[in-house]
N, C-alpha and C positions, 0 to 999 in steps of 0.2 A: 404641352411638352415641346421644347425647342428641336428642329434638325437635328443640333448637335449631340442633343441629349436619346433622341430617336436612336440614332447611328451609336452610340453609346451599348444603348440596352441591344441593339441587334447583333451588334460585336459579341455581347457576354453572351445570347440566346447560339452565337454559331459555337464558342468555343462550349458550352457546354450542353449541345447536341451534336459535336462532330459533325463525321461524316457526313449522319444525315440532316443535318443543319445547312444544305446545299441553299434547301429553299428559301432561306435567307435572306439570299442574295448577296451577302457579303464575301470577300475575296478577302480571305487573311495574309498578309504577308508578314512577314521580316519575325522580329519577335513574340507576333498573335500565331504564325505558324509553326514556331518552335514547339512555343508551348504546346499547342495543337497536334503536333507531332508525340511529343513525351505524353500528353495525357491519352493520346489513340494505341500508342503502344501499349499499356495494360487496361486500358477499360474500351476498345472495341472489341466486336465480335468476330471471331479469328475468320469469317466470312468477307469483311470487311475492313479487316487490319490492314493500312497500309505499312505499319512498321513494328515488326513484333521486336518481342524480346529475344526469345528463343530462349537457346540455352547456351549462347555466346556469352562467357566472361568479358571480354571486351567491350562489346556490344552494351550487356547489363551496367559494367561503369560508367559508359559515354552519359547511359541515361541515369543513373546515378545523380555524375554530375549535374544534365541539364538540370533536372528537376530540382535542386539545390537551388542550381541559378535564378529560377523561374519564381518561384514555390514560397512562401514560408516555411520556418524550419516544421510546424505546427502541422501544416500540410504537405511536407516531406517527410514524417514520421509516421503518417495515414497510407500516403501512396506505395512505403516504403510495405509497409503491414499488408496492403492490396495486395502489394507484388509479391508476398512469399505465400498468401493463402492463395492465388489467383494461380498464381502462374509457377507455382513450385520450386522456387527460384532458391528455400533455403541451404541446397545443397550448393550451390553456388558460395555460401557464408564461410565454407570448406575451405575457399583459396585465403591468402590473406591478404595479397591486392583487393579483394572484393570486399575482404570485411574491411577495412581501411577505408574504403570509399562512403559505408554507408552512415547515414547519421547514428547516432548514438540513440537510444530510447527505452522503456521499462518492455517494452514488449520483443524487441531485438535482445534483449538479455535474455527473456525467455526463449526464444528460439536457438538462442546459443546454448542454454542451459540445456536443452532436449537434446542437441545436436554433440553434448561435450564427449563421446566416447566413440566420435566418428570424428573429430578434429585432429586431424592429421601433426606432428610435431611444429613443422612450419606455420600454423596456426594460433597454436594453442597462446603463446605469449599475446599476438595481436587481439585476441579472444579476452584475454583478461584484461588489457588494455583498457576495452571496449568497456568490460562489467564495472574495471576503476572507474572508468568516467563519469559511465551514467550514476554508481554510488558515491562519488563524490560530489555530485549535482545533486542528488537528493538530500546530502548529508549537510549541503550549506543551505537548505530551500527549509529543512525538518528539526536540526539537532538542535541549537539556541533555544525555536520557542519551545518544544518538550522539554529538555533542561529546566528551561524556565519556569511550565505552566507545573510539570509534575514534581519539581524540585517545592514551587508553592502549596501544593496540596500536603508534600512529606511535612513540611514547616508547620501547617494549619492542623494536619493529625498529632502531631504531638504536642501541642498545647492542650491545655487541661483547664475545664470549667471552673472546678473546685481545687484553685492553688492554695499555696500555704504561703505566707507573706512574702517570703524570699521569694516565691516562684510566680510571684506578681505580673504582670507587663500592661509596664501601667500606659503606656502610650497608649494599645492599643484599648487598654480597659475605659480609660477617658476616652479613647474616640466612639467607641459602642456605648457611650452612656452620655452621652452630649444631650438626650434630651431630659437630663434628671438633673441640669443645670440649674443651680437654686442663687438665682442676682442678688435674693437680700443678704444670702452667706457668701455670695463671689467663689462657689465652688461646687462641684460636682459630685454628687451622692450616687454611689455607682449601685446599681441593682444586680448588676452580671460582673465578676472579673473575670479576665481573661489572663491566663498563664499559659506558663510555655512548661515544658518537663526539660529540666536540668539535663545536662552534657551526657552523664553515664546511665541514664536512665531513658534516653532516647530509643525506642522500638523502629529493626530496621523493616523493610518489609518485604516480602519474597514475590515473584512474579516470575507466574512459569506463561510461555507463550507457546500454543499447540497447534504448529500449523501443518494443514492438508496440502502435501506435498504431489497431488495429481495435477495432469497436464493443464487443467480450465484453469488452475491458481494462478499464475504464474507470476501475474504480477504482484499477489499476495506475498507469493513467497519474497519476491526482491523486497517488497517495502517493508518486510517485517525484518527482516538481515537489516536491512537498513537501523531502525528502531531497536531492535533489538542487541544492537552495538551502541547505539544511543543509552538505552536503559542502563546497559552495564556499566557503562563508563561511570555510573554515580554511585558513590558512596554509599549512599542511604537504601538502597535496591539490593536485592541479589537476586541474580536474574537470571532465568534457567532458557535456553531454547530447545523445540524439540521440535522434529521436521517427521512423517507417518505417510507411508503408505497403507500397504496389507503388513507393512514393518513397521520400526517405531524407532531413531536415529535422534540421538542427547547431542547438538554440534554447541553445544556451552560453553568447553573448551575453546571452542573458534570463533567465538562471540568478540573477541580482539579486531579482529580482521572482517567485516562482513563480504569481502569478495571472496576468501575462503568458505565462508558457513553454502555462498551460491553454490559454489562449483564441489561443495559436500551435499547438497541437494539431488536426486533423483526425478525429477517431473517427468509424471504419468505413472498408470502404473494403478491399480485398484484403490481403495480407502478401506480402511478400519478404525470409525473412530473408537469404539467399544476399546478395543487396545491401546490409542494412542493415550485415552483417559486415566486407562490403568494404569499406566507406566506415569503418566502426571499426578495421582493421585497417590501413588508410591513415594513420590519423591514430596512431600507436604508434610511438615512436622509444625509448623505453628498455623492453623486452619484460621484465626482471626485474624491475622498478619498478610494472609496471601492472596494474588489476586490470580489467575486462570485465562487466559487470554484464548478460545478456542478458534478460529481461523478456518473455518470448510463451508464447502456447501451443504455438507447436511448427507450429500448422499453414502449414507451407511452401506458396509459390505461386511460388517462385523454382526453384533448381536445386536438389534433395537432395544430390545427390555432393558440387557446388562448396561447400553450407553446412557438411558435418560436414570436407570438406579444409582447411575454413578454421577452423573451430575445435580439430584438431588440428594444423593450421601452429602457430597461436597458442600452444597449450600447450608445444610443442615447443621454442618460443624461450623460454619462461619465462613468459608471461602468467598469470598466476591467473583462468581462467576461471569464472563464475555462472552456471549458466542456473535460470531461478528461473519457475515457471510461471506465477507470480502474486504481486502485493506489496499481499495485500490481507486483511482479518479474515474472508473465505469460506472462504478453503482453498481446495482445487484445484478450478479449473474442468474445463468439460471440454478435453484436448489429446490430443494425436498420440504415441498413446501408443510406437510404433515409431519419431518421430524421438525419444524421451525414451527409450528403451533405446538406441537408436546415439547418442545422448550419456555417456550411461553409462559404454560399454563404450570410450569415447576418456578418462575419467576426469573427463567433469564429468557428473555426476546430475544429475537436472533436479528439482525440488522446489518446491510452495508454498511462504510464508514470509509468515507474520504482519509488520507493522509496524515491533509490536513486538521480532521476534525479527532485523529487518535490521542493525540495528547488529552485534549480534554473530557476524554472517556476514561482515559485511564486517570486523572486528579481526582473524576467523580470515583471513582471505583475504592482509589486507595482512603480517600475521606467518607466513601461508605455514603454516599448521597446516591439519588435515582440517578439513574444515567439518563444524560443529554442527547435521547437518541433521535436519527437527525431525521426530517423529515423525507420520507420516500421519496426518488429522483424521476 
């Protein structure tokens, strides 16, 4: 290892042992003490802090800013997170200088969302600001390929094995029979056709989404607002949303708008899924047609028996049941892990699911294939 490269690694060993990174030996200055300043202000030990946060708004923005300046936005959205669980700082998110300052992020919407019936009037606009942005980031990162992935699955459900000559598709029938290619007749003897179902005869398909609106969600809940403004927007869908605590809230209506469906959100607050299933399972009139999208941890505050009776009613009739522990880039939180083996063992697994990897849960779901469930994180 060269000097250059020594003194390299001792730089990065001071700033990320602070203070007590003395022994070092290194002297940080100009822009290594900046930093070193913004990262000592929320992660030393208030024995050893030389520059706190406190509870100065002014103060909080200065460091706001640095850390912007410093930081990736990636690791401004962490430190950001640090400082409201560390250091209490979401009552701060009250002013609207303050919310302006901070980065934008799926988990600062939650915190807004908790905070929304303590948001003062002077806030509230720069508050929605904030939920636009982050859903509008989500909505150019998510809607295309779901359009796409689950608009392809509605397409492949209504084609029909056994067409009637008009309801042919012979494109695709000649590409799926490419190997019954016969060179001495110079054509193709098709063993499978593939058909599609005629215009009026198209089956559309219902998808109700049932999400656990307590406080560990949170970011569930934003990505499913998200998606589930997504879903609706299509044609071929009708798409229900329903948000549950120890209540059970239809926001379908506001399925238009997902910065509305947030701020109709309640986060925190008990769970019942036994109820929330009832009220989904009320609303189901073609049970082959429809897919259940469940969204909790699992931890029940309702009836255990009545909730797995009711989600194996549901499967029994035909629904394509989801239970999904989480729709969010974490992985799995923590849940109940004995109601997610007696979902199991009724044939819905219970699973995290990235974002990214929802679309194609839900193509398998609506084309009634095993679900693509993603390897544990």
């Amino acid at each position: 290892m060269t000097v250059r490269q020594d003194d390299e690694r001792m730089r990065r060993w001071r700033l990320v042992l602070g203070a007590d990174g003395d022994g070092t030996g290194v002297r940080l200055t100009g822009r290594d003490a900046a930093m070193d300043g913004a990262l000592g202000a929320l992660y030393r030990e208030d024995g050893k802090r030389s520059a706190g946060l406190g509870g100065s708004a002014p103060k909080v923005a200065r460091w706001l800013g640095d850390i912007r300046e410093y930081f990736p936005t990636s690791v401004v959205r962490l430190m950001q997170q640090d400082a409201i669980s560390r250091l209490g700082l979401d009552r701060l998110l009250l002013e609207p200088e303050m919310l302006a300052a901070v980065e934008p992020d799926v988990h600062l919407v939650g915190t807004l969302l908790s905070l929304k019936h303590a948001l003062p009037e002077t806030t509230r606009e720069t508050a929605r600001m904030v939920v636009g942005k982050v859903v509008a980031e989500l909505e150019r990162r998510l809607a295309d390929r779901t359009r796409s992935t689950v608009g392809g699955a509605l397409d492949r459900s209504a084609r029909v094995n056994r067409p009637r000559h008009r309801d042919i598709d012979w494109d695709r029938t000649i590409r799926a029979n490419l190997s019954r290619y016969l060179p001495e007749y110079r054509t193709v003897v098709p063993e499978r056709l593939v058909g599609y179902a005629r215009a009026q005869r198209a089956v559309k398909k219902d998808v109700i989404l049932c999400i656990d609106q307590s406080g560990s969600m949170a970011p569930s809940v934003v990505h499913s607002a998200v998606f589930g403004a997504v879903l609706a927007s299509m044609p071929s869908l009708d798409t229900r949303l329903v948000v549950f605590d120890t209540s059970v809230v239809d926001l379908t209506e506001q399925l238009t708008d997902p910065v509305d469906v947030l701020f109709a959100t309640q986060l925190g607050g008990g769970t019942d899924i036994n109820r929330a299933l009832a009220y989904c399972q009320s609303r189901i009139s073609r049970p082959s047609e429809t897919v259940v999208v469940l969204i909790s941890d699992l931890y029940e505050g309702g009836i255990r028996h009545e909730m797995l009776k009711r989600v194996a009613a549901m499967k029994a009739a035909g629904v394509q049941f989801i239970a999904l522990l989480a729709l969010s880039d974490e992985g799995a939180p923590a849940y109940d892990h004995e109601h997610a083996r007696a979902l199991a063992e009724l044939g819905a697994p219970a699973f995290a699911c990235t974002p990214d990897a929802f679309p194609d849960i839900m193509a398998a779901a609506i084309e009634k294939r095993p679900l693509p469930v993603p390897e544990p994180r």
